[in-house]
Steps between C-alpha positions, in 0.01 A plus 500: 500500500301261250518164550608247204271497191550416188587735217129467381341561850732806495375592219115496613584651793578819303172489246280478822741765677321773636720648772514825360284754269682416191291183450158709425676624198729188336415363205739175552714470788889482336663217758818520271664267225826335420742194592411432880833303514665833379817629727394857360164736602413784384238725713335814357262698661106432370330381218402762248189507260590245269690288781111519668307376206763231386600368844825492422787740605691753331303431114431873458740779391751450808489123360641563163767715679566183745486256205739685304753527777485138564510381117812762433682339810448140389263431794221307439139660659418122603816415642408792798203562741303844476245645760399810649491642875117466478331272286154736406544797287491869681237719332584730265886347532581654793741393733411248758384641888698345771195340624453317155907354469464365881153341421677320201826468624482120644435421164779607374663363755367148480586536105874552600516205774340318215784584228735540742732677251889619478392878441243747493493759281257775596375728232399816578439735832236274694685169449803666665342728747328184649782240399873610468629456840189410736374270732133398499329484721589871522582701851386791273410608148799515291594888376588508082775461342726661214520221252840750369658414794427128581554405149742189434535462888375175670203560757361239760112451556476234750124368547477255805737307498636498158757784344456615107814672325283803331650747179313800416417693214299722300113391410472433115228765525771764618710417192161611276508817675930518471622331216824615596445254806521202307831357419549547880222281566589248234881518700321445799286151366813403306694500856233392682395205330832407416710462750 
């Protein structure tokens, strides 16, 4: 486990990062942004293109779909932490190896010890495949998970010594795709980050 840093060592741990292969190909690392006081985190799964050459996450198309959410729910993007599983951007979008999340997984970690928050809400297939439910360090990989079925139930990812109460639901990206999907996952924040 990392020892204590500061928030801005943290953060130049992760430019310099080059555990994995994703490095060769980042534009800008994307540590996260938001209150780090907030009782409320919300994981996705990687930064896309725009989330690469901004730095900052969710600011593309998946963004506006996250923004919107928030503003119609009266929840201020500020007022909540946001970060991905991995911090570089997979090329070409795709999904994050195994190999990749564990080499950026203590990050995340140390980001939630950091925050310490009430609740995580995991958005999307990765966040919950490797966080709804789990203990790190793992006795083996965790398998996926139907986001249908876990829905609006309370998981447990306990890292060390500490315990998280973790929510999931769909990726904003999924709702782009599924339209349909989205007053479920505007539910989903609303109960979330509400209660």
């Amino acid at each position: 486990m990392m020892s204590f840093i500061s928030y801005d060592e943290f953060i130049k741990q992760i430019e310099n990062c080059k555990k994995c292969e994703l490095y060769l190909s980042r534009t800008k690392p994307v540590v996260g942004e938001g209150n780090l006081n907030s009782k409320f985190v919300l994981i996705g799964e990687a930064p896309g293109k725009n989330e690469d050459i901004y730095g900052r996450p969710f600011v593309g198309r998946a963004g506006e779909v996250l923004n919107r959410a928030l503003d119609e729910i009266k929840v201020d993007r500020i007022n909540v932490y946001i970060t991905n599983v991995v911090k570089c951007r997979p090329p070409k979008n795709r999904k994050p190896k195994t190999n990749e999340v564990l080499s950026c997984l203590h990050y995340l970690i140390f980001q939630l010890m950091y925050i310490n928050p009430l609740k995580i809400v995991l958005l999307g297939g990765t966040a919950v495949k490797y966080l709804y439910d789990e203990s790190f360090p793992y006795k083996k990989i965790p398998k996926e998970k139907k986001i249908s079925e876990i829905r609006g139930k309370l998981g447990n990812f306990k890292a060390y010594d500490r315990s998280f109460q973790t929510y999931a639901t769909y990726h904003p990206a999924m709702i782009l795709r599924n339209p349909r999907l989205y007053e479920v996952f505007k539910e989903d924040l609303d109960m979330y980050l509400k209660s």
